[in-house]
Phi, psi and omega in degrees: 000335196240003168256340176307163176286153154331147151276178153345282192328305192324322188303346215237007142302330210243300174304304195305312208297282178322348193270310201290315178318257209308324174302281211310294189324318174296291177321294211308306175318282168341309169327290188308321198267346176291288182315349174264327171303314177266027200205017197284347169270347188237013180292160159208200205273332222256346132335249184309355158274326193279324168322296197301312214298288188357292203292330184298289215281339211268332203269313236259311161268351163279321165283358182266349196252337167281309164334292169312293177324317182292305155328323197272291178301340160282339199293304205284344150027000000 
């Protein structure tokens, strides 16, 4: 019972996760590039390197969390 296998349904943990991963990835881009535009004389790099990483680690859990959703849901068949 506590061990067993998932339904389907479970699967839809790894979608929500990857949805909520990709909005924030968009603000976040989006965030950056308003803030460079209007601020393009005092941006300096340890900015757009602290941006990059961000924007890097947020693409880094939506794909891994649409990776699983695709696993799961194919597995579960």
């Amino acid at each position: 019972m506590f061990f067993g296998p998932l339904s389907k349904q479970s699967c839809v943990y790894f979608l929500i996760l990857s949805m909520i991963f990709f909005t924030v990835l968009v603000f976040t881009l989006l965030a950056d590039l308003y803030f460079i535009i209007k601020n393009y004389k005092i941006v300096d790099y340890k900015f757009i390197q602290g941006g990059t990483l961000i924007g890097f680690n947020l693409f880094i859990a939506y794909f891994v969390n649409r990776l699983m959703y695709t696993m799961c849901a194919k597995s579960l068949i």
